[in-house]
C-alpha angles and dihedrals in degrees: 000000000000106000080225092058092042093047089058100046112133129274081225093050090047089061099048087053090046085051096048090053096051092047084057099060085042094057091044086050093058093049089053096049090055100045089052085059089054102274109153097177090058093047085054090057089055090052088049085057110048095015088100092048096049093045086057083051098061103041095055097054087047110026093220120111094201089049088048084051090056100046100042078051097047083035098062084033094064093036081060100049087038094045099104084052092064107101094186094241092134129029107276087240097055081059111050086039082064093044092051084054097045091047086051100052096049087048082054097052101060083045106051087156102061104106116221128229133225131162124245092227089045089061114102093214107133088241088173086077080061111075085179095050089042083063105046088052113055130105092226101051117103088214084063106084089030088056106020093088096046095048096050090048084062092045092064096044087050081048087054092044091060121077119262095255083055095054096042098057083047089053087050109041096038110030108027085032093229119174121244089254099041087060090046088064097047100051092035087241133112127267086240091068089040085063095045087046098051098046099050084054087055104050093043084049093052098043091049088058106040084049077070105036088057 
């Protein structure tokens, strides 16, 4: 949407969106409720809603679709058999989010050589401070479909070069679009160690590439 139109939207219609947001947590809240008293079919509804965003999840931090397959599926199976235990204290999606990072790096780490895939337009790297990388980019440059390739091969090497809590912050923050907090969350660290997390990824990402672009 225009950031003009957007800017103009309706107190009225603000409010409807607010309460919508809220009913869906409610309504999450209640599925929850009933599947910790042994409701499958309402823990069925709960896979049906995040089964999309954990799946994403996983993909991203293995770059196998069949893998993904198998962790979005152990994922939701350990959140079941883990559900009574759930006090409520953060959102449920805040903690099977946690345990799908936490299935995935264990996957990863019996599989140091899988390496993940991330997509160069996924990547939050300011790449409009990079005239070069600008270039390479864009979907109206000649050099895009001769060095795209290329570039995103390195990429996932440069993936591969950074630790495994590195790579994960990046997954999460610019791929999945996560917020600092919500990260923090996640991981059970502060928002001040997601930034420096995500700074020093970044750095380490950029100057694996420029390294090439030179």
């Amino acid at each position: 949407m225009d950031p003009i139109v957007e800017s103009t939207v309706s107190a009225r219609t603000l409010s409807s969106r607010l309460s919508s947001g809220a009913d869906a947590v409610s309504e999450v809240s209640h599925w929850v409720r009933l599947a910790q008293a042994g409701d499958l079919a309402a823990y069925d509804r709960l896979v049906a809603q995040f089964r999309e965003r954990i799946y994403g999840l996983c993909y991203h931090m293995t770059s196998h679709h069949e893998d993904a397959n198998d962790l979005a599926q152990e994922t939701f199976v350990k959140a079941w058999q883990a559900l009574r235990n759930f006090k409520g204290d953060s959102g449920f999606y805040t903690w099977i989010y946690r345990i799908a990072v936490n299935t995935c790096l264990n996957h990863l780490k019996l599989r140091r050589n899988r390496t993940p895939y991330l997509s160069l337009d996924d990547l939050d790297l300011q790449p409009e401070s990079d005239p070069d990388l600008v270039a390479l980019v864009s979907d109206k440059t000649p050099r895009r479909d001769a060095s795209l390739a290329e570039l995103q091969r390195r990429l996932n090497e440069a993936m591969l070069k950074l630790s495994e809590d590195h790579r994960t912050v990046v997954t999460l923050h610019d791929i999945q679009g996560l917020p600092h907090d919500e990260i923090a969350k996640i991981l059970g660290i502060n928002p001040g160690t997601v930034r420096s997390r995500l700074f020093y990824a970044h750095q380490q990402l950029q100057g694996w590439l420029s390294d090439w672009m030179k």
